[in-house]
C-alpha positions in Angstrom: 4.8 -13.6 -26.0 7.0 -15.6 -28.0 5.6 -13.8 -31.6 6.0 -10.6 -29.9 10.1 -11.1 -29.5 10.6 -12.6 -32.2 8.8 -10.0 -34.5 10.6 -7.1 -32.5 14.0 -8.7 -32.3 13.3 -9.1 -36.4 12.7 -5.7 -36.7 15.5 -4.2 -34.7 18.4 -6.8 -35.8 17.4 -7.9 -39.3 17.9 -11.6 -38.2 16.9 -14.5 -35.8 18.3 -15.7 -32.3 17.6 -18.7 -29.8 15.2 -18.5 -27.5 15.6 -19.2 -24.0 13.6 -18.8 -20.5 13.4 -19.3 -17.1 10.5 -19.1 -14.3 9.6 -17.3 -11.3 8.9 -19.0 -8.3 6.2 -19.8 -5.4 7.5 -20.4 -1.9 5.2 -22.8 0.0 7.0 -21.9 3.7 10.1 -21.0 4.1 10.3 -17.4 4.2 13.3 -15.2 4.9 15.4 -18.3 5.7 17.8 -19.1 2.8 20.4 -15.7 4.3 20.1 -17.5 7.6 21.9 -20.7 6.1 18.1 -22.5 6.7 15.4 -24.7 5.0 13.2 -23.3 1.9 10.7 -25.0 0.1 9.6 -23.3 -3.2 8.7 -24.7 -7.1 9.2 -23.3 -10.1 6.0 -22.1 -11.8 4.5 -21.4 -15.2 5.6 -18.0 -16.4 8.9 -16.1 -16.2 10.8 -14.8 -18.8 11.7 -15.3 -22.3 14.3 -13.8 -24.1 15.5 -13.9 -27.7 19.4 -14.0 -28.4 22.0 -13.5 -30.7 25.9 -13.3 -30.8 26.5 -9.9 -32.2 30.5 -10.4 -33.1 31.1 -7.0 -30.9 32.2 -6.0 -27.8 28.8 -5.0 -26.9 25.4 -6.1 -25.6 22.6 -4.1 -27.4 19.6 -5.3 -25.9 15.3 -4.1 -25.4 13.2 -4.5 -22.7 9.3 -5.4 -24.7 7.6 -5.1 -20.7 9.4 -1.1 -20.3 9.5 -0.3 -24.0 13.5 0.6 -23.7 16.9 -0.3 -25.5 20.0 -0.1 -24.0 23.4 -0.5 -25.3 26.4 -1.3 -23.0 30.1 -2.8 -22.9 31.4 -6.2 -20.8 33.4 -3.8 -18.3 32.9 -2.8 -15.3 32.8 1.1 -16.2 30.3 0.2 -19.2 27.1 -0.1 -16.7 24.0 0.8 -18.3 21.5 3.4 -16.5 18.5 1.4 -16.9 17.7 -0.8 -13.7 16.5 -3.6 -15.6 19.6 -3.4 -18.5 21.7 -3.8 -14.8 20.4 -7.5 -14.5 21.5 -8.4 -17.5 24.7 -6.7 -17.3 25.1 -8.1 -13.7 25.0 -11.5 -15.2 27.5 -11.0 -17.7 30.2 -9.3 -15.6 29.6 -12.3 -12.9 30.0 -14.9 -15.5 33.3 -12.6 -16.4 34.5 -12.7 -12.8 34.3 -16.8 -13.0 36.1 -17.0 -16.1 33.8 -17.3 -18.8 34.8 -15.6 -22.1 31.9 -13.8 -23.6 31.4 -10.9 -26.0 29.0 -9.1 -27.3 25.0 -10.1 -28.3 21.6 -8.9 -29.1 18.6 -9.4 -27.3 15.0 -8.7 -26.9 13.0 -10.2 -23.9 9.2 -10.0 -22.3 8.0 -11.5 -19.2 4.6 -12.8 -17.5 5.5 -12.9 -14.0 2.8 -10.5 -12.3 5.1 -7.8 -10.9 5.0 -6.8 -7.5 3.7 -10.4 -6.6 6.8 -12.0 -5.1 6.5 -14.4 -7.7 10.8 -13.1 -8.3 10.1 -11.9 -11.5 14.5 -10.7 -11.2 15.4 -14.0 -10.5 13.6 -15.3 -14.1 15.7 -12.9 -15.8 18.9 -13.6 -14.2 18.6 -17.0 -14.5 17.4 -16.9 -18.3 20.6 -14.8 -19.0 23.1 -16.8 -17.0 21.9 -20.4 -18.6 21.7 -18.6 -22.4 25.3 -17.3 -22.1 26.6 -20.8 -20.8 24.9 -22.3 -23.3 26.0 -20.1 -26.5 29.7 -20.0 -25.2 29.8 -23.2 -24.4 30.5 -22.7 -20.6 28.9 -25.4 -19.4 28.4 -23.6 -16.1 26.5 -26.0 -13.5 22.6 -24.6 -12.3 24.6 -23.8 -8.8 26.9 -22.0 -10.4 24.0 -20.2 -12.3 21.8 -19.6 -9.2 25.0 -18.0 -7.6 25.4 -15.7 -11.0 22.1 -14.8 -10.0 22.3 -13.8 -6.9 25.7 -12.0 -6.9 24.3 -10.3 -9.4 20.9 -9.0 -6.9 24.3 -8.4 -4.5 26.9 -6.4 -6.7 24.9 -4.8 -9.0 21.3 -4.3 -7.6 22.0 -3.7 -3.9 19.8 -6.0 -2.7 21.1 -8.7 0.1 18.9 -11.4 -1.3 19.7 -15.5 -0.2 20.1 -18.1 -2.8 16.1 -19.1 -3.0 14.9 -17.6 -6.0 17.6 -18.1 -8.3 17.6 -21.7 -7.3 14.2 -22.4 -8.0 14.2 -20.8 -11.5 17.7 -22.9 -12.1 16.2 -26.0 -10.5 12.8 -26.1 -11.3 11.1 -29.7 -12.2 7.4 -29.8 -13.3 5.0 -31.2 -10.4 8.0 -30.8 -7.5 8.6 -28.0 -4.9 12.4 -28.3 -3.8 13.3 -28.5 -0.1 16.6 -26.4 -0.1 19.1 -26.9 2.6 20.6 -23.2 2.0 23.9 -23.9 3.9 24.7 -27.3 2.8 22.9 -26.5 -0.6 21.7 -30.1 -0.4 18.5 -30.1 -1.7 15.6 -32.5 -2.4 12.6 -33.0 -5.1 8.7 -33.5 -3.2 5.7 -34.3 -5.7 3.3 -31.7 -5.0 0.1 -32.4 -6.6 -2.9 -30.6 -4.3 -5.6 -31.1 -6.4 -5.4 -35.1 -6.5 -5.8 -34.4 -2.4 -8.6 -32.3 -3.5 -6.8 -28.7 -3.1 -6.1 -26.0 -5.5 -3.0 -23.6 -4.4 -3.6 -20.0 -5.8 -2.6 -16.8 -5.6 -4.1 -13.3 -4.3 -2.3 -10.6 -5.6 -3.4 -7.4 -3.4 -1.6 -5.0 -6.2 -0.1 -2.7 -3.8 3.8 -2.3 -3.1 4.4 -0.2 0.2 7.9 1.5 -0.4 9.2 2.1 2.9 12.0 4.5 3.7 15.2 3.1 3.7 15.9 -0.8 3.1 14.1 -3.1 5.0 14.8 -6.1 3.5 19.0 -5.4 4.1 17.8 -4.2 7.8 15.8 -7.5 8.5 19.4 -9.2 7.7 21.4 -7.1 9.5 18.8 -8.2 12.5 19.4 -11.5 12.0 23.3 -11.3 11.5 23.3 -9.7 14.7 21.5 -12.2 17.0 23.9 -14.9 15.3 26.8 -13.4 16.4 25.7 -12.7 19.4 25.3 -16.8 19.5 28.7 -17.4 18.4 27.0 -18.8 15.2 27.7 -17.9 11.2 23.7 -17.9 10.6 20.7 -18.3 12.6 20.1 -21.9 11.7 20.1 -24.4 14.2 19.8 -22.0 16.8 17.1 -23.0 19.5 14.2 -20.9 21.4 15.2 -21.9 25.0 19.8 -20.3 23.1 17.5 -17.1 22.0 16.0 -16.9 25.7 19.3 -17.2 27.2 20.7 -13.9 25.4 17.1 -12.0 25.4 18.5 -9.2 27.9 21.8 -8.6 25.2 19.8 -7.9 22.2 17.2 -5.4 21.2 13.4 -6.5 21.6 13.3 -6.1 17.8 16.2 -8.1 16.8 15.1 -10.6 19.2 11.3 -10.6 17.4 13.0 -11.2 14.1 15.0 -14.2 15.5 12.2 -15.6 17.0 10.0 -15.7 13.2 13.1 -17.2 11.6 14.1 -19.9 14.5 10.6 -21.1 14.1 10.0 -20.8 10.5 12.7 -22.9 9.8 10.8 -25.9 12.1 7.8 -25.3 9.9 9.5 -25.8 6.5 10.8 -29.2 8.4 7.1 -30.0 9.5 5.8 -29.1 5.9 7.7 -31.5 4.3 7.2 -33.9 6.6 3.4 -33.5 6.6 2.9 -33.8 2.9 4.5 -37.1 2.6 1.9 -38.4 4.6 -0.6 -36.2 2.3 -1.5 -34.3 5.7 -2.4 -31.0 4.4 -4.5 -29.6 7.4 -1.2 -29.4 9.0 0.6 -27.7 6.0 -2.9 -25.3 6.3 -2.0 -24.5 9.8 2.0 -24.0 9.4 1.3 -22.0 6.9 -0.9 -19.2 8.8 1.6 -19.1 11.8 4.0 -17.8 9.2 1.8 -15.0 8.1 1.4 -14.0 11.6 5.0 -14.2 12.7 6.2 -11.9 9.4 3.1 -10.1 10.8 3.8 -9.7 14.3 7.4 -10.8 14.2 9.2 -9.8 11.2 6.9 -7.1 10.3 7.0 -7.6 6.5 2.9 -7.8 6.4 0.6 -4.9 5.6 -3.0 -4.6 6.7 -4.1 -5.4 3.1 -2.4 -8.9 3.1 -3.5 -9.1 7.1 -6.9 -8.2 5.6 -6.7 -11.4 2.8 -5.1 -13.9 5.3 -8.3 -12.9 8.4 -10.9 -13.5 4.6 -9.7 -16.2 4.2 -9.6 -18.0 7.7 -13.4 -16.7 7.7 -14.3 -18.3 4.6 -12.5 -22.0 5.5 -9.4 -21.6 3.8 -6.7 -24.3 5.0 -4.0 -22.5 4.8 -2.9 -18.6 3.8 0.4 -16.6 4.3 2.2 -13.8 2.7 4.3 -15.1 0.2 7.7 -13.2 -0.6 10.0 -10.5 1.1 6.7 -8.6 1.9 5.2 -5.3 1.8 2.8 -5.9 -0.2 2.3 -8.2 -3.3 0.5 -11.6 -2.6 -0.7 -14.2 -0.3 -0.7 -18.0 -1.2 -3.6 -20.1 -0.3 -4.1 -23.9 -0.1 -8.0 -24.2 0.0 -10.1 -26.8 -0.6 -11.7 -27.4 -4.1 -15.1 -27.1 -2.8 -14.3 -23.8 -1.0 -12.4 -22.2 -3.8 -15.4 -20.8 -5.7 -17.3 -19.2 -2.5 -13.9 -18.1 -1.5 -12.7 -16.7 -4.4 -15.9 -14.2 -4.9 -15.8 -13.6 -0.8 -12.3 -12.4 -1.3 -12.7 -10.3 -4.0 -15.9 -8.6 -3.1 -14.6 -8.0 0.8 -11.1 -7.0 -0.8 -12.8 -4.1 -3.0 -15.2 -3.3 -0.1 -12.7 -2.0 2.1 -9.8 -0.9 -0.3 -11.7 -0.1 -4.1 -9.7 -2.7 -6.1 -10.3 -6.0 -6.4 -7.2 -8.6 -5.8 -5.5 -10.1 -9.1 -6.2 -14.3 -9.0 -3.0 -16.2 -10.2 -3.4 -19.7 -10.6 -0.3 -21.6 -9.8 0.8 -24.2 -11.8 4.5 -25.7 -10.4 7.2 -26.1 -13.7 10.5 -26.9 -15.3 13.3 -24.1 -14.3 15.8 -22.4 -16.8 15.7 -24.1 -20.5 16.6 -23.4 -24.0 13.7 -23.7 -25.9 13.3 -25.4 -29.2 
């Protein structure tokens, strides 16, 4: 990937840049929480985005996509946005770091990524973050990674319309090989866990189902506006904190399906709590099992699941699996498993040959290996 940018950023500028990158991210449990001021518990993984970067001495950013094949060429105001919807991340990020102060101008890029798309795996995140740290670094802002996570996320809310919490962002600012991160999303306390499966003798992996249902509307912002509302009707900011027996009590106020979708997030955030706590005693059975009663409650609950990823988390469950649950905002994209090393063959082929059975594709296997966040690199 690396030869690739550097031989097109050679070819379209004349000279060379700095390179810089940033991962996407796996969430072990913890889904749909971090916008409900709650617990999340993801790592940083192995492929992101990488971008080569030069200070152009303009007032203009003339940057190329490698992944879409597309320039684009736009000014640091707020009328200069560019039409492309990726050339708006990077253009997000430099009007945010505008808005905090940081004096910028004008540069070249060129950048490629790895992240499967489509597999929750924030593939926006990776480049928000790998802008936001490059331009603190070559201006010498020496903006702090919360500061960069919240580039990242106003960005997703001022220039990409989606709602989104702080999670992904975080984890590609935050990332540390061979930890996932327990985020405290209100306090923004957060923690490092070692996370090493296979010395338990587990392998974590992916199962992307490679279909992204596009649903009228915007379900993701909706599920918020659920949320917000049962809070308020609690005399609370977020839902966190918030018990079953407070959610009974106002059941007959609220609409069945706002009270579903409080109901998934009240007791997601008690299974993020009893992950963490589980793996420091190197139980993962009970990670396995927390992990499968969040697939069902975005299922059943949230309804963020589609009967493709129902169909990969029942497979797996059949073939021994320990634990299985969508992983991301939904509607498609992937599960993540925790299975057992002498299961993973069997239930690998099972999954594959079952999954192209009944909808004539195989799933893609991504192989998860937890990493360092946003970085220049040398």
């Amino acid at each position: 990937m690396r030869t690739k940018i550097s031989e097109k950023f050679a070819q379209l500028f004349g000279c060379e840049g700095e390179f810089f990158a940033a991962p996407g991210r796996i969430n072990l449990i913890g889904e749909h929480t971090d916008y409900n001021g709650g617990f999340v518990f993801p790592g940083a993984v192995d492929c992101g985005i990488m971008a080569e970067i030069k200070l152009n001495g303009s007032d203009k950013v003339c940057a190329y996509s490698i992944d879409m094949d597309e320039y684009a060429e736009f000014g640091l105001n707020e009328e200069d946005a560019p039409s492309q919807g990726w050339a708006k991340y990077i253009f997000g990020v430099c009007r945010e770091t505008i808005k905090r102060g940081g004096k910028i101008s004008g540069f070249n890029t060129v950048f490629a990524g790895d992240v499967p798309l489509g597999a929750g795996m924030s593939s926006s995140a990776a480049l928000e973050s790998t802008f936001a740290y490059a331009l603190s670094y070559l201006f010498g802002l020496d903006t702090d990674r919360f500061e960069l996570a919240r580039i990242g996320q106003a960005t997703e809310h001022n220039y990409i319309g989606v709602k989104c919490g702080i999670m992904d962002q975080f984890a590609s600012c935050f990332g540390k090989k061979g930890n996932l991160m327990r985020l405290d999303c209100r306090s923004m306390e957060f923690e490092y866990f070692p996370f090493d499966p296979e010395q338990h003798g587990y392998k974590l992996v992916l199962l992307n189902s490679c279909v992204k249902h596009e649903l009228v509307g915007s379900p993701y912002n909706d599920r918020r506006a659920s949320c917000e509302r049962v809070a308020a009707a609690l005399g609370q900011e977020f839902l966190r904190g918030a018990t079953m027996e407070q959610l009974d009590a106002i059941k007959d106020s609220i609409s069945d399906e706002d009270y579903r979708r409080a109901r998934y997030v009240i007791g997601e955030e008690k299974r993020v709590l009893d992950v963490c706590e589980a793996l420091e005693k190197g139980d993962y059975e009970t990670v396995g099992e927390r992990m499968y009663e969040t697939h069902w409650g975005m299922s059943k609950d949230y309804e963020v699941s589609c009967v493709e990823l129902d169909f990969l988390a029942t497979v797996a469950k059949e073939c021994g699996v320990t634990g299985c649950r969508i992983m991301g905002g939904g509607f498609g994209g992937c599960t993540i498993n925790l299975v057992k090393t002498e299961l993973y063959d069997n239930f690998i082929t099972t999954a594959k040959q079952k999954f192209a059975a009944e909808y004539g594709h195989e799933p893609k296997v991504i192989s998860v290996v937890i990493s360092d966040g946003a970085r220049k690199l040398d």
